[in-house]
N, C-alpha and C positions, 0 to 999 in steps of 0.2 A: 504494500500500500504506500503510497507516495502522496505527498502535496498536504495541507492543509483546509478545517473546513470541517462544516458536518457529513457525517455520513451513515445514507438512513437506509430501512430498510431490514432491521434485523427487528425478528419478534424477541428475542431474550438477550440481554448481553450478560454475562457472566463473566465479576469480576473475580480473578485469581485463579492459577491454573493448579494450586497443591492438590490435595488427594480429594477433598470434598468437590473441590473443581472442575476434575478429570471425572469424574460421578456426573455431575452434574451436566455437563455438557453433552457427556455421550447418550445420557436418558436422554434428556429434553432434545438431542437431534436425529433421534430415531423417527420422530415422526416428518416425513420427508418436505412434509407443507410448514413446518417452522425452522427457521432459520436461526443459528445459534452463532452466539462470536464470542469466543473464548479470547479474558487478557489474560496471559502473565506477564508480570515484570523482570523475570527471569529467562533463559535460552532455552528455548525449544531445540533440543539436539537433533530432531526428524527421526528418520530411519534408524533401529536399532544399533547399525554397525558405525555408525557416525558418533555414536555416545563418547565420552570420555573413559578411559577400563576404571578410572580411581571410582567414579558414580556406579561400573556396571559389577565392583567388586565388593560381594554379600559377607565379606570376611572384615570390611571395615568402616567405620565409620564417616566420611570423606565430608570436607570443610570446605572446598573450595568455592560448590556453591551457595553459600550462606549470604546471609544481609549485611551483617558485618562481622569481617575477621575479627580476632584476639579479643571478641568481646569477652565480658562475665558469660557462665557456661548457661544460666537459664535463659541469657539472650538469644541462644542456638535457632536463628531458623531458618529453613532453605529458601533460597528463592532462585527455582529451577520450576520448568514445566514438569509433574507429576511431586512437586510439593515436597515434606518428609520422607514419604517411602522412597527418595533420591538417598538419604542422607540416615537415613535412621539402623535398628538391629534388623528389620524385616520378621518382626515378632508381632504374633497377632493373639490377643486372648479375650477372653471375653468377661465382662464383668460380672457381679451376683445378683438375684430376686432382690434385693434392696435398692438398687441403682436405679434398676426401671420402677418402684413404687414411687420413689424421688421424682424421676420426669413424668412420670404419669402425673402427680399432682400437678406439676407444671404446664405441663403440654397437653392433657387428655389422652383418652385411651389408645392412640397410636401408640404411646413410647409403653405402653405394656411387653412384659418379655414376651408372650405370645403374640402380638400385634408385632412385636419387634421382628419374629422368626422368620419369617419370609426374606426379609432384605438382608438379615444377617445369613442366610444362605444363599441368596446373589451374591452376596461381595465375597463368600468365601469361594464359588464356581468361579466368578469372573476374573477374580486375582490369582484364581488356581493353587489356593493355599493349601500346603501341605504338611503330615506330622514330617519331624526331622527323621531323614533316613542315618540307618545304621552306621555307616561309614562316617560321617558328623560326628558322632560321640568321640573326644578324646577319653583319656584314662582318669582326666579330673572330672569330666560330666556326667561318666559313668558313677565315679565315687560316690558325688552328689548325690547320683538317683539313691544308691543303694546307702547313704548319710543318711538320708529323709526316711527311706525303711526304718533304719534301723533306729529313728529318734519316732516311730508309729505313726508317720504321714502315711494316708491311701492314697493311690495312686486314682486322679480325677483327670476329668478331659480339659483341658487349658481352651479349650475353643467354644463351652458351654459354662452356663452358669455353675453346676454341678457344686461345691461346698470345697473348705479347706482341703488341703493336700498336698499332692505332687505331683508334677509334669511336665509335661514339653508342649512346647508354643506349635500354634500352626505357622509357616514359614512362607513369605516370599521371594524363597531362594531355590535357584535349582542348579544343582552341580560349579556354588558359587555365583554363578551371577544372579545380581540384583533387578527381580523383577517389579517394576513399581509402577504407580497407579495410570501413569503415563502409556508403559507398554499395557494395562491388562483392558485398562476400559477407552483410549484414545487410538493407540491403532488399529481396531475396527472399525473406527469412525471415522481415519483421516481421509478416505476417500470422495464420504460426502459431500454434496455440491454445498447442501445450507449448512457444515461445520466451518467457519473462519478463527484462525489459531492464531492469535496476534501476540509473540511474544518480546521480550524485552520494551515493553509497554510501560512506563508506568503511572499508576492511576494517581490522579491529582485530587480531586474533588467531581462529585456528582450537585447537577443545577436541579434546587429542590424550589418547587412552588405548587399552589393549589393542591395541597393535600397528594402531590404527587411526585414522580422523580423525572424532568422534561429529558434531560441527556447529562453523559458524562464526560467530563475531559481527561487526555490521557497525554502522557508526553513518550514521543517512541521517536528512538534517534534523533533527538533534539528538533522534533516536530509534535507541534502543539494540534492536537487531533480531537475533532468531540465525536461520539457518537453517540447515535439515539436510539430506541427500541420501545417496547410495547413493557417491558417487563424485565427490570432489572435483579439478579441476583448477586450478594456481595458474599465470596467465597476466603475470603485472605486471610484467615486464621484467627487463631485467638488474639494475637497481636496487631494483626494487618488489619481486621474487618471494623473495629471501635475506630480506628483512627482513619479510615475512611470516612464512616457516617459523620466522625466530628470536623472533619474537613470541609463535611458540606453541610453542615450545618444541622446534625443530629445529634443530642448528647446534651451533656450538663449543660445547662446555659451560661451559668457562671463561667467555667472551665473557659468555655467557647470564648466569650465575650475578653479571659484577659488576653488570648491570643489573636484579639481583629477578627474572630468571625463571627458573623450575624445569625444569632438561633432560629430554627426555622423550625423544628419539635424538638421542643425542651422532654429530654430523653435522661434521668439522673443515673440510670444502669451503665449507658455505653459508658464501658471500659472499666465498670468496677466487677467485684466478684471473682475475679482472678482465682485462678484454686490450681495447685499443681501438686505433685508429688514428690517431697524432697526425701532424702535418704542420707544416711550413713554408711560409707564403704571402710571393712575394717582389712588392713592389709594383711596376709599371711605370708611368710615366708616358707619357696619353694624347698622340696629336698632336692635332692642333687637326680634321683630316679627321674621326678614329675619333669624336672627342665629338659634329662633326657628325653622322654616322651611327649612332653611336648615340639621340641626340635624335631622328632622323628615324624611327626606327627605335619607338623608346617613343613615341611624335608616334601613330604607329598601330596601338599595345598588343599589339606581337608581341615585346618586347624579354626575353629570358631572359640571364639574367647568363654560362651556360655550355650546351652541347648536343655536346659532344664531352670525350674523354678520353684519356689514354695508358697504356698498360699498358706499363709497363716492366722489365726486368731489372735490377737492381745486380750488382755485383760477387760479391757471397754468393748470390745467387740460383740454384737448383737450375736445369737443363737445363727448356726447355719450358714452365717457368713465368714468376711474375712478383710482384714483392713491393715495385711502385710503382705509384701514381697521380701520372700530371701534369695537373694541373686546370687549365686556362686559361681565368680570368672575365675581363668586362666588363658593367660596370652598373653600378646604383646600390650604394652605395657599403652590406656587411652590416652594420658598423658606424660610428655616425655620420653627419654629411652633408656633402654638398657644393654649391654652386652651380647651380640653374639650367642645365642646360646642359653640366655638368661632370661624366664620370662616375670609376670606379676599373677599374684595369685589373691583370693580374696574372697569375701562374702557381703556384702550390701544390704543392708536392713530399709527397706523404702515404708515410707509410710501412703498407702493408697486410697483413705479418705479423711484428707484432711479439714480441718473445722477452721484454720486461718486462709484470710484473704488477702490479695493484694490487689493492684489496679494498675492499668494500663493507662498514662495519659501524653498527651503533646506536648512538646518542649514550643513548635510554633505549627503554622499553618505549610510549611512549607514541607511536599511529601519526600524530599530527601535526606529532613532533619532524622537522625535517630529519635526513637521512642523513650519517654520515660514510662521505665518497667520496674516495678516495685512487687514482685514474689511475693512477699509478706510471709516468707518461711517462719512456721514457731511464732507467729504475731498473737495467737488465740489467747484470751487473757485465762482462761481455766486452764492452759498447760497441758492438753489433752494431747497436743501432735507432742510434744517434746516425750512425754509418756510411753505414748504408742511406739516412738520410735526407740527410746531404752529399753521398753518391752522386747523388743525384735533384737537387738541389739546383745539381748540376754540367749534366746536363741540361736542368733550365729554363734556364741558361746559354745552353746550346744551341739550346732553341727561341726564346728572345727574340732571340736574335740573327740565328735564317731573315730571307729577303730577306722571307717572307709577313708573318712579325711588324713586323719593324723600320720596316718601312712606317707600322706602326699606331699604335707605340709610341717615346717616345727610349733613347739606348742605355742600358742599366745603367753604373748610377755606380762599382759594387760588383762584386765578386764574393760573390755568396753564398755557395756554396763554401768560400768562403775563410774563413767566419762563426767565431770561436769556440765551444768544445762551448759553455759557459755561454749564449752568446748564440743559438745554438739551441734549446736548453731553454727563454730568457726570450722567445724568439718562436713557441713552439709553438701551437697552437691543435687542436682535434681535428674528427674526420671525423664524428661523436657516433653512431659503429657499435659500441658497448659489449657484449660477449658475455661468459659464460663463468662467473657464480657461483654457476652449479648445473650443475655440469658433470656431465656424463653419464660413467659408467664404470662397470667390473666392481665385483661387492659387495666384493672382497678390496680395490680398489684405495682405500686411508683418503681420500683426497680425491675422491671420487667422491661423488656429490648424488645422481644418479637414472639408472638402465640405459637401455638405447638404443629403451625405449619411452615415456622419462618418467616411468617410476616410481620414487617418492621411495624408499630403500633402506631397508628395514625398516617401513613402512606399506603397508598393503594395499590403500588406496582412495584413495590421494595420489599424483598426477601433477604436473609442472611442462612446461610445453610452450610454451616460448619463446624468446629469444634467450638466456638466461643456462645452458641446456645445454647449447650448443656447445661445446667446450672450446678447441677455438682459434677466430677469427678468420678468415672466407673473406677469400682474396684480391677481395673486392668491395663493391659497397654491399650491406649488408645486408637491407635491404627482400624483396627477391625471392628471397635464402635463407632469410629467417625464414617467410615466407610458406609455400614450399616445406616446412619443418621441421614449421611448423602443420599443413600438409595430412596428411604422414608420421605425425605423433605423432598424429592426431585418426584415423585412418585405423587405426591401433594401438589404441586404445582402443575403437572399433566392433568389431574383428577380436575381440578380448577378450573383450568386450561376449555378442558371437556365443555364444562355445563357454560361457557359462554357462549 
């Protein structure tokens, strides 16, 4: 596309191309008589052989294409066509019966787990997710499995709600390469005549009037571009999608007003209710065996850092559910390095429903400032996450210490457990499953973003349909909920679509 200017003619524009994105576009252009035009602000690689190997290699975690280098690690986010699943573990699991009672209050009886079941079985057909095969386990994943035995976890399905336990993720990896949401739900669709894939885009502000959204502006190689449509959706993440709406004039008013823009719906949600998932990583030190085995193991490019997990209960944790992850890696070391021959070994206590919030807001109106992003890790004034996560913390205890691990690894020096709060807080790192500042709720309820179809509250043709509607946090990786959400929300807006 070249030159300057409006340009019409599109029934949907769908802003962001991450993982809700690539959902969203391929539903909504299925039907051949609407016309869909996909932004991202990131590079559309094209054809799979065109990729970069560091994005198409499921063995790592690759930075290059993120928003901003060397930031703090909760600021991690991609900005690539096909979103996170560029950049993430390619781990998919699925959260508990408590998750969906939470959005069901929020959103109505779609976000029920049985309402939910259908779309959570598209996204796992269409991504092609799979349990991890045999040849994946190294000698410390196995340990793990047979740790969690032997500390009385049953063994539960990681891709169903199912109850505490142990297991393995469903994977969007095959023989190493990184399949992501780009290849599973956009290359069947790049052929379309009414799919247009506008990448390295990025979105400036949408022009909001009469209760409606007229067009948006976008800047793509430094041409200033507007387009217009029938029905706008904004897809850009928990982080991207608030600071959209408040660019054009959606969101707090106050906020708006001290950075020069004019409130057009006084919106007090956009960008609060931040909710993530922080954790504690406790380091174990390898034996001299495990480094062999593992070398031997990366020696013949099967080595994955984890392939198993624990769902656990703390102490505050309701009956039947679970509001931990025990992570147990081995491998090259995420950050920094080490020797030759040397790897990092470890267990991770995440805390998976946390009760502190943070907020998302703008530093200015201008869409290439960075975001201010305030986590709010450990902020809850009853000290419930700080809890939950010494709870878990007292667990890896327990699993470093099985006959399976101890083999692997020498004893703890420490008890972690025993950590102080501060030195908890100074060793947090996050899970970077960010949800929540466009939270979905009733129109009465003043912090509520958008109703449980994604529609913006007081605009007619304004959706958001991504991670930042949930309002709480599944007890899981997010991946294969958000996936799920996108099918639901795009699936709502057809239905819609329909009776007009």
């Amino acid at each position: 596309m070249t030159g300057t200017g409006a340009v019409t003619g599109y029934d949907v524009v769908v802003l962001g191309g991450g993982v809700a994105g690539c959902v969203l576009a391929a539903r909504l252009s299925e039907d051949p008589g609407r016309s869909v035009c996909l932004v991202e602000a990131g590079p559309d690689y094209g054809q799979r052989d065109h990729w970069p190997e560091k994005v198409l290699d499921s063995r790592s975690l690759p930075r290059d294409d993120v928003w901003e280098r060397h930031a703090a690690v909760h600021r991690v986010r991609a900005r690539i066509l096909g979103g996170s699943s560029c950049v993430n573990g390619c781990w998919n699991t699925w959260g508990a019966l408590s998750d969906h009672a939470e959005w069901e209050r929020a959103g109505g009886d779609r976000w029920s787990a049985e309402a939910m079941e259908p779309f959570r079985l598209a996204a796992v057909e269409q991504m092609g997710l799979r349990p991890v095969p045999e040849n994946e386990f190294s000698v410390w994943s196995s340990g793990a499995l047979e740790a969690a035995r032997e500390l009385g976890y049953q063994e539960v399905d990681m891709g169903t709600s199912g109850g505490p336990g142990y297991g393995t993720p469903l994977i969007n990896s095959f023989d190493g390469l990184r399949w992501n949401a780009a290849f599973g739900y956009l290359d069947p669709a790049r052929a379309r005549p009414n799919l247009t894939i506008l990448d390295r885009a990025l979105v400036d502000r949408m022009d909001v009037g009469g209760g409606r959204v007229r067009a948006v502006e976008i800047d793509r190689d430094g041409e200033r571009i507007t387009l217009s449509a029938d029905d706008y959706v904004v897809a850009c993440g928990t982080y991207g999608s608030p600071a959209v709406l408040m660019r054009s004039g959606i969101g707090p008013a106050v906020h708006l007003r001290e950075h020069g823009i004019r409130p057009v719906v006084d919106l007090p949600g956009v960008g609060a209710n931040l909710s993530d998932q922080p954790g504690v990583f406790v380091p174990l030190t390898p034996t001299g065996e495990l480094d062999e085995a593992l070398a031997d193991k990366e020696a013949k490019g099967d080595l994955y850092v984890s392939r198993m997990l624990v769902r656990a209960a703390g102490d505050r944790c309701p009956d039947g559910s679970w509001d931990l992850h025990l992570l147990p890696v081995a491998g090259p070391p995420l950050f920094g390095s080490l020797p030759p021959g040397r790897y990092e070994a470890g267990i991770s206590s995440f805390l998976m429903k946390p009760a502190s919030r943070g907020r998302v807001a703008l530093r200015s109106a201008d869409p290439a400032e960075p975001l201010d992003i305030a986590p709010g890790f450990f902020s809850d004034p009853e000290g419930h996450d700080l809890a939950v996560v010494r709870w878990g913390l007292g667990l890896v205890e327990e699993m470093a210490s099985t006959a399976a691990l101890g083999k692997l690894v020498q004893p703890l020096g420490s008890r972690p457990a025993h950590l102080a709060d501060e030195e908890i807080k100074a060793r947090a790192g996050t899970y970077w499953h960010p949800v929540g500042t466009c939270a979905m709720g009733p129109p009465d309820d003043p912090s509520a973003v958008v109703d449980g179809t994604g529609r913006v509250h007081g605009l007619c043709n304004l959706r958001v349909a991504d991670a930042s509607v949930l309002p709480t946090v599944p007890a899981a990786n997010t991946q294969l909920p958000v996936l799920a959400a996108a099918e639901l929300l795009a699936d709502a807006a057809r239905a819609e679509t329909a009776l007009r």
